[in-house]
N, CA, C and O atoms as CSV, one atom per row, in Angstrom:
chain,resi,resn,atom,element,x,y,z
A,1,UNK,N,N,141.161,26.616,136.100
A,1,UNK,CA,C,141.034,28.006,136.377
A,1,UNK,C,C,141.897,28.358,137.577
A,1,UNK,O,O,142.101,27.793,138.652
A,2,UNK,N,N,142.402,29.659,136.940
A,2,UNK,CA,C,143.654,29.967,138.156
A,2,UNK,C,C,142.978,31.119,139.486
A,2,UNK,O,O,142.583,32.251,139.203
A,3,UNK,N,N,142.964,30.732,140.461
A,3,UNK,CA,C,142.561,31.497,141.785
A,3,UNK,C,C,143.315,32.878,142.123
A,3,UNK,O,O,144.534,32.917,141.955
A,4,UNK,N,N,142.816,33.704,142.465
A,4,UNK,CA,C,143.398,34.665,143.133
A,4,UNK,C,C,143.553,34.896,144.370
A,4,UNK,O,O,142.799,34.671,145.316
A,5,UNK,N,N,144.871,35.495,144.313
A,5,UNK,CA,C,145.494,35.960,146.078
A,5,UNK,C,C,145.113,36.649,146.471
A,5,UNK,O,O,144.106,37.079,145.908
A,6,UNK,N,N,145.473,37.199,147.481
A,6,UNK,CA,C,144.691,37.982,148.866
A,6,UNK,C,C,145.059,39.404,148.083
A,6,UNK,O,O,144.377,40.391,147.809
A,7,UNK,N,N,146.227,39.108,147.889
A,7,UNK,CA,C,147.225,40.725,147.536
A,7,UNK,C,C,146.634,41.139,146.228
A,7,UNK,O,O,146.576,42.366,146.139
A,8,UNK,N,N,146.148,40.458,145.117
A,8,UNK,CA,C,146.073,40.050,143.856
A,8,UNK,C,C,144.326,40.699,143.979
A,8,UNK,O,O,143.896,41.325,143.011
A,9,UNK,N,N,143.505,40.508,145.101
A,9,UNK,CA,C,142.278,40.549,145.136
A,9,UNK,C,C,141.940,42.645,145.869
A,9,UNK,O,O,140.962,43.391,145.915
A,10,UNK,N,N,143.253,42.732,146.233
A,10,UNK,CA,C,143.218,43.827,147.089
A,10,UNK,C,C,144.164,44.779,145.802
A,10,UNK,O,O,144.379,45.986,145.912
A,11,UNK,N,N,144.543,44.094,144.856
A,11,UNK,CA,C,145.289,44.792,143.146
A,11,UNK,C,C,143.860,45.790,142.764
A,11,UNK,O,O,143.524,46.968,142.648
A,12,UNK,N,N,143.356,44.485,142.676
A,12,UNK,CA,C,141.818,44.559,142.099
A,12,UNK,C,C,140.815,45.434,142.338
A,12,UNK,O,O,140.102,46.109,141.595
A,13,UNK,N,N,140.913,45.250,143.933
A,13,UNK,CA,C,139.754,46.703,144.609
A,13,UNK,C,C,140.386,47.717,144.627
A,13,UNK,O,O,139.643,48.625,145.000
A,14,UNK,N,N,141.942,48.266,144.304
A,14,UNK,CA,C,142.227,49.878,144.623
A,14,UNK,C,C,142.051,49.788,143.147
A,14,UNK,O,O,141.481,50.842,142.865
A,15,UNK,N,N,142.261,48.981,141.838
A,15,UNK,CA,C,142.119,49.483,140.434
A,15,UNK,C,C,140.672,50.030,140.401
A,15,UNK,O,O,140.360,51.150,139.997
A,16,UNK,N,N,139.977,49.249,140.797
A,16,UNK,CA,C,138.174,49.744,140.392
A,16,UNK,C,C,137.887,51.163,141.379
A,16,UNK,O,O,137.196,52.116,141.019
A,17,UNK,N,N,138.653,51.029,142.810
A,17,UNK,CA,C,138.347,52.332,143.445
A,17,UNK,C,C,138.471,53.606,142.618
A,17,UNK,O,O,137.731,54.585,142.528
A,18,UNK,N,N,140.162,53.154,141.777
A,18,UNK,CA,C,140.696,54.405,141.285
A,18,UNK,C,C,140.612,54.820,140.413
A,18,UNK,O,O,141.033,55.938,140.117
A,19,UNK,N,N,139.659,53.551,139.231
A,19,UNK,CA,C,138.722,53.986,138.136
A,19,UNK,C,C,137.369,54.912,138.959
A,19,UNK,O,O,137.016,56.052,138.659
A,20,UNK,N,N,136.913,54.233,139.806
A,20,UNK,CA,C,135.250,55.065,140.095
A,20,UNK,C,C,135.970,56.890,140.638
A,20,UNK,O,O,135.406,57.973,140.487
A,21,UNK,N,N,137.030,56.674,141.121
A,21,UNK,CA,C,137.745,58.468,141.984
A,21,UNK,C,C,137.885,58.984,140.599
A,21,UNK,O,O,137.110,59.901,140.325
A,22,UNK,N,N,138.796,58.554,139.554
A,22,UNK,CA,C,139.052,59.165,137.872
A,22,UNK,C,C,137.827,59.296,137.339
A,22,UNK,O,O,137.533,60.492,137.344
A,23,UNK,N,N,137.137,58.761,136.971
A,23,UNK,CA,C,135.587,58.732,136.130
A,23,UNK,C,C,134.678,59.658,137.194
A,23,UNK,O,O,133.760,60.343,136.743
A,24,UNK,N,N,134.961,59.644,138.548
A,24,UNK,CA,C,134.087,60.952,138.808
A,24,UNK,C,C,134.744,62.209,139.153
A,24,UNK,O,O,134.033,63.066,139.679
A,25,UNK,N,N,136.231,62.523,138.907
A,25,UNK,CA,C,136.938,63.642,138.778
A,25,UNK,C,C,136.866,64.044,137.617
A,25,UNK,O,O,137.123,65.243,137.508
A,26,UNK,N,N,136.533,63.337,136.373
A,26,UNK,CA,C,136.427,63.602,134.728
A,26,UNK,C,C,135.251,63.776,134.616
A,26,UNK,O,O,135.075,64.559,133.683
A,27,UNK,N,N,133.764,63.288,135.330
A,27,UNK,CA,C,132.725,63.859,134.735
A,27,UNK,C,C,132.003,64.588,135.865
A,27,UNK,O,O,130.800,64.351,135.979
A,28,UNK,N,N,132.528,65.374,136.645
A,28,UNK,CA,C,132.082,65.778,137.539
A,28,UNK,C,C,131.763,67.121,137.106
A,28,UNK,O,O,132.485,67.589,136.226
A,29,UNK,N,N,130.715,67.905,137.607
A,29,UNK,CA,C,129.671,69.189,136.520
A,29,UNK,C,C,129.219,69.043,134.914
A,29,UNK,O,O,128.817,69.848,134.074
A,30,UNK,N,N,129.447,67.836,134.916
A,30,UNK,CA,C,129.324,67.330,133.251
A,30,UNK,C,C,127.607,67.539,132.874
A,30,UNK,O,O,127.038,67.967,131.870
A,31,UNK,N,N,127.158,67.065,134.072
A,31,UNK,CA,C,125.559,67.388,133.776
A,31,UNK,C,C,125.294,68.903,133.751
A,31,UNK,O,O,124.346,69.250,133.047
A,32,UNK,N,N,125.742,69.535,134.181
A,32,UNK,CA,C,125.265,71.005,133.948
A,32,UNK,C,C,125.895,71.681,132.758
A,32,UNK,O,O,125.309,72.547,132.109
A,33,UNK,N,N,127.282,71.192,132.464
A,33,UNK,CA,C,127.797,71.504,130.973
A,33,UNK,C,C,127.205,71.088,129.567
A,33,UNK,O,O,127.200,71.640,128.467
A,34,UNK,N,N,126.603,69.642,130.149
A,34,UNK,CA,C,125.584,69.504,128.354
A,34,UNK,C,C,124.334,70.000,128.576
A,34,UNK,O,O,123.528,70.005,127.645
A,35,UNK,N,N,124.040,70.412,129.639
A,35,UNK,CA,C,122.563,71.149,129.531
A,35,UNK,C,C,122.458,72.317,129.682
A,35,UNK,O,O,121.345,72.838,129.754
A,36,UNK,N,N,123.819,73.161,129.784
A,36,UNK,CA,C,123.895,74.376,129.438
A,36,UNK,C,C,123.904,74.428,127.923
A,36,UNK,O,O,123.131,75.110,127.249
A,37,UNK,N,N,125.091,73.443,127.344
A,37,UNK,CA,C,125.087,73.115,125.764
A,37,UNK,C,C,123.578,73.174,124.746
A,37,UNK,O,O,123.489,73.670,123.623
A,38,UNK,N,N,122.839,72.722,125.288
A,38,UNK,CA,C,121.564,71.793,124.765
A,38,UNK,C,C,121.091,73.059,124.523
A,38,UNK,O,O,120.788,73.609,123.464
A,39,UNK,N,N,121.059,73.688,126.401
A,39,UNK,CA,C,119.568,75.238,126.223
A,39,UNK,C,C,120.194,76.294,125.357
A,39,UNK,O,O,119.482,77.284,125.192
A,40,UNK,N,N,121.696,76.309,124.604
A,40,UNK,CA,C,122.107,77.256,123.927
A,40,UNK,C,C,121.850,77.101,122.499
A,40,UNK,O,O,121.680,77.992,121.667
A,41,UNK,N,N,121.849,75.285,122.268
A,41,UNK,CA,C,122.036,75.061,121.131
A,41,UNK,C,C,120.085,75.005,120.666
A,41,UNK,O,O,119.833,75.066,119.463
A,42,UNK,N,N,119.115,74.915,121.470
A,42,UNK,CA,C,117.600,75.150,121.501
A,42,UNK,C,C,117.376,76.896,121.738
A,42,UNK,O,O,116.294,77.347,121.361
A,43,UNK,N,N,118.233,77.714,122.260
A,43,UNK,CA,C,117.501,78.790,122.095
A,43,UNK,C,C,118.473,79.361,120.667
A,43,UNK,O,O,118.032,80.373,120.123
A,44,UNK,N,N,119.259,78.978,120.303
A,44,UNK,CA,C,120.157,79.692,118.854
A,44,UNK,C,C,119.354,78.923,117.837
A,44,UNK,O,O,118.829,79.684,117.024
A,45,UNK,N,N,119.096,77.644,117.632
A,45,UNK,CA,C,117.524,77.119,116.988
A,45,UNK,C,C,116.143,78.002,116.515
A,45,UNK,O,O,115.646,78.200,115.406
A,46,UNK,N,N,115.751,78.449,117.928
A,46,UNK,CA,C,114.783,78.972,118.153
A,46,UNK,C,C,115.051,80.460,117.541
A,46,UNK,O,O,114.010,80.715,116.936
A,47,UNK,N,N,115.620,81.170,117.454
A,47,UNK,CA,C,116.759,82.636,116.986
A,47,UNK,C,C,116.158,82.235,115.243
A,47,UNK,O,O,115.222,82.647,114.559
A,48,UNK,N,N,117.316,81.183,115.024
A,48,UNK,CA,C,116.910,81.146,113.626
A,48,UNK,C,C,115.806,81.273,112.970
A,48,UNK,O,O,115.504,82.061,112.073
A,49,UNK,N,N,115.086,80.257,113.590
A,49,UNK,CA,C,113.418,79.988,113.123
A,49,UNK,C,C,112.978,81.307,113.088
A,49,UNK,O,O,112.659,81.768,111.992
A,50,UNK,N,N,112.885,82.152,114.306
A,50,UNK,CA,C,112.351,83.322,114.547
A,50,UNK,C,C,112.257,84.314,113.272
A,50,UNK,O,O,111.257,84.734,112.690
A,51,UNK,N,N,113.952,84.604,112.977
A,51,UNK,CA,C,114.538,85.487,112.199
A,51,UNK,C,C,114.230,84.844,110.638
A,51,UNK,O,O,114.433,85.622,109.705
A,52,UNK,N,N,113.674,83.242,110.256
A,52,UNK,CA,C,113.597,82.755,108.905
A,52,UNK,C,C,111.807,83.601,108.787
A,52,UNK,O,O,111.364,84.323,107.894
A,53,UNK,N,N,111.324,83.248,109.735
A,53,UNK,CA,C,109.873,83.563,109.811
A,53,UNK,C,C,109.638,84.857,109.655
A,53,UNK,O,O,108.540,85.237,109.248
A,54,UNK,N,N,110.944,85.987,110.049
A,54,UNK,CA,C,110.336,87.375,109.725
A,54,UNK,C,C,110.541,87.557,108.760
A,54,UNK,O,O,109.832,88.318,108.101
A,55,UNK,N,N,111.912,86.756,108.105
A,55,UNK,CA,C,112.308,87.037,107.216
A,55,UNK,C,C,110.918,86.769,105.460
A,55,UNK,O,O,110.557,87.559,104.587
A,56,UNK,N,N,110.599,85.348,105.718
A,56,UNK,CA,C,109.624,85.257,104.995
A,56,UNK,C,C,108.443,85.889,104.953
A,56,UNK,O,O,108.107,86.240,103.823
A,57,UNK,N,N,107.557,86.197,106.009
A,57,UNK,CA,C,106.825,87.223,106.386
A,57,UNK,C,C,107.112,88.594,105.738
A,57,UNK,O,O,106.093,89.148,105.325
A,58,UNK,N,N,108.330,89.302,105.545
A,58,UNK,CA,C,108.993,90.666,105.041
A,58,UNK,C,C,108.743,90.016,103.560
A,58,UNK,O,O,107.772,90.556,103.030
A,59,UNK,N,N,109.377,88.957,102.701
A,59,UNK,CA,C,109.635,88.704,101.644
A,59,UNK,C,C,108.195,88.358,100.762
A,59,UNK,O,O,108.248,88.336,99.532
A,60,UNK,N,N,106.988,88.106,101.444
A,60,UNK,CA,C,105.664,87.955,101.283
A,60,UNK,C,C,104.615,88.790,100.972
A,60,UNK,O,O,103.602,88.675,100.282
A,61,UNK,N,N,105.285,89.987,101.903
A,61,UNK,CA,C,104.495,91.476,101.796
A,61,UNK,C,C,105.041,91.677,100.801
A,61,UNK,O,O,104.222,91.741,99.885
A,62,UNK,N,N,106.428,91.873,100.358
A,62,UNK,CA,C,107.181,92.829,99.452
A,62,UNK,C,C,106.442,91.937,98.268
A,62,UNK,O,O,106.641,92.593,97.246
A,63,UNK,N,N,105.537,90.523,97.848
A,63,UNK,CA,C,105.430,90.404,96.937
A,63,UNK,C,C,104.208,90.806,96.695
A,63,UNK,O,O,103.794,91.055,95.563
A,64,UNK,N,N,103.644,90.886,97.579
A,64,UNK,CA,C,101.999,92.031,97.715
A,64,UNK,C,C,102.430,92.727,97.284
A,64,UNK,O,O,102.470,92.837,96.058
A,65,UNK,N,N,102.962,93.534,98.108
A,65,UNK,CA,C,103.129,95.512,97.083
A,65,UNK,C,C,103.817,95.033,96.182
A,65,UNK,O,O,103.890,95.996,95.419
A,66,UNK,N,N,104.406,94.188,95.695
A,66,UNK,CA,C,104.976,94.517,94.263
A,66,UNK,C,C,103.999,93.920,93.220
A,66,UNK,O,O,103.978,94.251,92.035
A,67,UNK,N,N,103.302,93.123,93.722
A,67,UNK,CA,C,102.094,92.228,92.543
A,67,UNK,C,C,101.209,93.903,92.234
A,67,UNK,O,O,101.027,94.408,91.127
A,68,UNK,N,N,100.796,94.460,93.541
A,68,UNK,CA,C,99.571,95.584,93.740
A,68,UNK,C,C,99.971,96.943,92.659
A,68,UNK,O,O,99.162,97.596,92.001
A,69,UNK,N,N,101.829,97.165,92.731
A,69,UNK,CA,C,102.023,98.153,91.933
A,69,UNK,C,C,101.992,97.449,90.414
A,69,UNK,O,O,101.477,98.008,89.445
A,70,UNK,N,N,102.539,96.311,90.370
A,70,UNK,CA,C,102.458,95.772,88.732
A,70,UNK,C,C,101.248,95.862,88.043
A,70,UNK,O,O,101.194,96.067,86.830
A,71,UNK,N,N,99.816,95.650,89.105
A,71,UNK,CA,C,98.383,95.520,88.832
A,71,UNK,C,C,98.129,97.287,88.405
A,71,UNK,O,O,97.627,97.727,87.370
A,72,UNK,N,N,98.673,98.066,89.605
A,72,UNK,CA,C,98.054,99.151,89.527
A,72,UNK,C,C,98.684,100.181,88.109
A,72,UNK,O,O,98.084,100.992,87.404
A,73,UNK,N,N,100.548,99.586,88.092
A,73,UNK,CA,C,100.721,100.153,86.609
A,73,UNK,C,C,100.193,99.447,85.420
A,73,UNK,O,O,100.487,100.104,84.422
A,74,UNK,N,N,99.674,98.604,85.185
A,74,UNK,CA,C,99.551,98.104,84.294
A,74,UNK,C,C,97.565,98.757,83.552
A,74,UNK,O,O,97.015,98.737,82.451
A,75,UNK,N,N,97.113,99.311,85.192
A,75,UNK,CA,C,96.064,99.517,84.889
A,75,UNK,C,C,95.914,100.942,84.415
A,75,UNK,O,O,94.995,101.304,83.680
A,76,UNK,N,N,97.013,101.855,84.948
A,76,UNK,CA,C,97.432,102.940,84.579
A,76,UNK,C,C,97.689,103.044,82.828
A,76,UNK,O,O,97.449,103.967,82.050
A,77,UNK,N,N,98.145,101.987,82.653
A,77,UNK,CA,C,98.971,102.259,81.066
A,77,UNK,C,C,97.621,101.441,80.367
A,77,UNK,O,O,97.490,101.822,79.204
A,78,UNK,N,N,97.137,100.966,80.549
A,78,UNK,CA,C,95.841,99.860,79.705
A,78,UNK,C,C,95.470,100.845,78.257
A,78,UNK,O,O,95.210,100.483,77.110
A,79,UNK,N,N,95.554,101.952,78.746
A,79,UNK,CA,C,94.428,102.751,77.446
A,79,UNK,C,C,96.091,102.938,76.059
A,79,UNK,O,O,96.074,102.758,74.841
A,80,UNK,N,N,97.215,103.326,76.930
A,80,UNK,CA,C,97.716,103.902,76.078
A,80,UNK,C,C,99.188,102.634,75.269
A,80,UNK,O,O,99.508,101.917,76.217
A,81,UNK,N,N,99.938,102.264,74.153
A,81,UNK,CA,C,100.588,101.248,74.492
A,81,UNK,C,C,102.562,101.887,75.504
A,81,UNK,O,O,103.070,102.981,75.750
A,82,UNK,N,N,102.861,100.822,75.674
A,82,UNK,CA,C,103.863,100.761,76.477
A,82,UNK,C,C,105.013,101.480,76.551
A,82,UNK,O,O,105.413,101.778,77.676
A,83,UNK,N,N,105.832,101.933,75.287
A,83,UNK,CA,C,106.182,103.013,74.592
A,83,UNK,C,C,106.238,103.956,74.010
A,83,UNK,O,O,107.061,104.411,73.216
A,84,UNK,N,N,105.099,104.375,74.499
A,84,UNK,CA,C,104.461,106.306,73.828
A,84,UNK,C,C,104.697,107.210,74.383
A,84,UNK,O,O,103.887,107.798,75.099
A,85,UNK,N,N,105.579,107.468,74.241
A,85,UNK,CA,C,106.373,108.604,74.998
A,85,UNK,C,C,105.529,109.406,74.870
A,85,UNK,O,O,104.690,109.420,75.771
A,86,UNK,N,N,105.387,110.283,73.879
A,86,UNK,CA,C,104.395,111.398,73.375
A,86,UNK,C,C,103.370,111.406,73.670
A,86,UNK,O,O,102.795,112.494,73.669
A,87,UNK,N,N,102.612,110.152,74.082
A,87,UNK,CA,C,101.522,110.000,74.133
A,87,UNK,C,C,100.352,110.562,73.226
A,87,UNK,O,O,99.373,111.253,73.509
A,88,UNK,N,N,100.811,110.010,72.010
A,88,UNK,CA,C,99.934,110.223,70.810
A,88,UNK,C,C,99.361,109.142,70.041
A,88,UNK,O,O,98.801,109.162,68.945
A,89,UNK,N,N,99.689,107.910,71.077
A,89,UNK,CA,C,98.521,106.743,70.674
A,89,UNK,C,C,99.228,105.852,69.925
A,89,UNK,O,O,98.907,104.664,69.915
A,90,UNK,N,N,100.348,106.359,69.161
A,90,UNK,CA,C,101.329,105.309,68.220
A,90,UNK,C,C,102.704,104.950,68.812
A,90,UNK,O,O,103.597,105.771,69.021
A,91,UNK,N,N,102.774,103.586,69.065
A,91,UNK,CA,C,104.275,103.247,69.346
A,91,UNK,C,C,105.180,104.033,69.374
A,91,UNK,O,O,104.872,104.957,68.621
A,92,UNK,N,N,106.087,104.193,69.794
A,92,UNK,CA,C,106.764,105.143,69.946
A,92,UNK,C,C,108.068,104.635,68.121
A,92,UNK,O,O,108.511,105.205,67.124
A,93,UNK,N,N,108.094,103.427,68.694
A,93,UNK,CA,C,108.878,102.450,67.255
A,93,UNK,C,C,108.427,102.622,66.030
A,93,UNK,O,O,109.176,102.630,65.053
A,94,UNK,N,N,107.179,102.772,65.969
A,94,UNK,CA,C,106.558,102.321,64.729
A,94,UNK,C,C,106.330,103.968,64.706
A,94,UNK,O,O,105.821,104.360,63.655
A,95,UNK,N,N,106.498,104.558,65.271
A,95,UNK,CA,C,106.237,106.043,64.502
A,95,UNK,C,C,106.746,106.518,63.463
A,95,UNK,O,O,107.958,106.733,63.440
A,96,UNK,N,N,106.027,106.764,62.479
A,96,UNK,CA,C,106.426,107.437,60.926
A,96,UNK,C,C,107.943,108.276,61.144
A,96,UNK,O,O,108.184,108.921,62.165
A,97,UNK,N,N,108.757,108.158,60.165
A,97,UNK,CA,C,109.664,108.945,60.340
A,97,UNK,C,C,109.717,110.131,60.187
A,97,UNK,O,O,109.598,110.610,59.059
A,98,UNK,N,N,110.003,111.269,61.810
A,98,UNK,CA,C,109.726,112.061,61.982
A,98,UNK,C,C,110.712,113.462,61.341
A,98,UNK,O,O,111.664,113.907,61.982
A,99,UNK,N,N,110.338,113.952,60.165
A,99,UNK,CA,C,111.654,114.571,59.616
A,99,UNK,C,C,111.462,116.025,59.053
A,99,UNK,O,O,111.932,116.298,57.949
A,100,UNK,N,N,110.465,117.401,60.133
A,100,UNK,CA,C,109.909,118.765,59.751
A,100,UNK,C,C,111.558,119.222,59.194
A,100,UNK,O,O,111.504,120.182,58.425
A,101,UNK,N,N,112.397,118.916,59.346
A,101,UNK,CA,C,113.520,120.359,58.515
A,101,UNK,C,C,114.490,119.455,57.150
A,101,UNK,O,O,115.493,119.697,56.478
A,102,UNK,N,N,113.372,118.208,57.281
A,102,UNK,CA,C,114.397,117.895,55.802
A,102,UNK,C,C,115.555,117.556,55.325
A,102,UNK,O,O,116.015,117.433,54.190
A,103,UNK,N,N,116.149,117.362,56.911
A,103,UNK,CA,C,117.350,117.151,56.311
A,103,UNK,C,C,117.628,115.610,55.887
A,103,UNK,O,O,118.663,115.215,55.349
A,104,UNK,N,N,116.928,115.115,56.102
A,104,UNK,CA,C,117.170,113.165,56.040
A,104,UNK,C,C,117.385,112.909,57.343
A,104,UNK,O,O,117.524,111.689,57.432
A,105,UNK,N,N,117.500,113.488,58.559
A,105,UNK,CA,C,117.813,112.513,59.751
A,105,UNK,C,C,116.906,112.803,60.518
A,105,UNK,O,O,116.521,113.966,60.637
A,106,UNK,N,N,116.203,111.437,61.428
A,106,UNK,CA,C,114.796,111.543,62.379
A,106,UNK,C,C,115.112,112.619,63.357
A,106,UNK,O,O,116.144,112.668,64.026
A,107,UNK,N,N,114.122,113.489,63.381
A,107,UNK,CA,C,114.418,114.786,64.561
A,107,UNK,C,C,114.392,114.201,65.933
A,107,UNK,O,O,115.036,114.729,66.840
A,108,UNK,N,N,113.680,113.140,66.118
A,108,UNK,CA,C,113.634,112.331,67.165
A,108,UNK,C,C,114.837,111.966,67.352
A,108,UNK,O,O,114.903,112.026,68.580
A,109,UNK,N,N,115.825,111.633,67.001
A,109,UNK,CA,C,117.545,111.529,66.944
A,109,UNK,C,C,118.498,112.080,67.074
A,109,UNK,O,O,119.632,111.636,67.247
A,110,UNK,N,N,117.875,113.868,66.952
A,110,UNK,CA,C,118.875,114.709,66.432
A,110,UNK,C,C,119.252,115.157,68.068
A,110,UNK,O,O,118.763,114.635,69.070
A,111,UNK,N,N,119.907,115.880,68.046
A,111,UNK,CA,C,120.524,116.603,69.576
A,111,UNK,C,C,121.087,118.040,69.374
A,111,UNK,O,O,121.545,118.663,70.331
């Protein structure tokens, strides 16, 4: 094993000095830059969540009132069927063909 010189030993201590002066000129405010990072990237997190939660909350109600009006039309129409315009109790489809002037074409058609 080969020994080192005086000069060789004094190489040595300005390299490590001038690594520890570089490594703390490069990370120097570094701690306050990732924990500025962190509290931006935890409160834009927190944003989301917020805004998914109203969002579902909004999308939850809207299926209330929309279940409540489907319930409430459906309870509306119960007596009569779905297509009776006229509201004379017969399908509106299946209604006899409607033809007072004779001419051959459904008056229901005519314009």
């Amino acid at each position: 094993m080969m020994g080192f010189t005086s000069d060789q030993w004094v190489i040595v201590a300005l390299v490590f000095i001038l690594g520890l002066l570089v490594g703390g000129f490069l990370f120097s405010g570094g701690g306050r830059k990732w924990k500025h990072r962190y509290k931006a990237e935890v409160d834009r997190r927190e944003e989301l969540e917020r805004t998914h939660r109203e969002r579902e909350n909004h999308w939850q109600n809207q299926e209330k009132e929309w279940r409540e009006r489907d319930s409430l039309r459906s309870a509306a129409t119960k007596g009569a069927p779905a297509k009776d315009r006229d509201r004379d109790g017969v399908r509106d489809t299946r209604d006899p063909h409607v033809d007072r002037d004779r001419d051959g074409v459904d008056d229901r058609r005519e314009i």
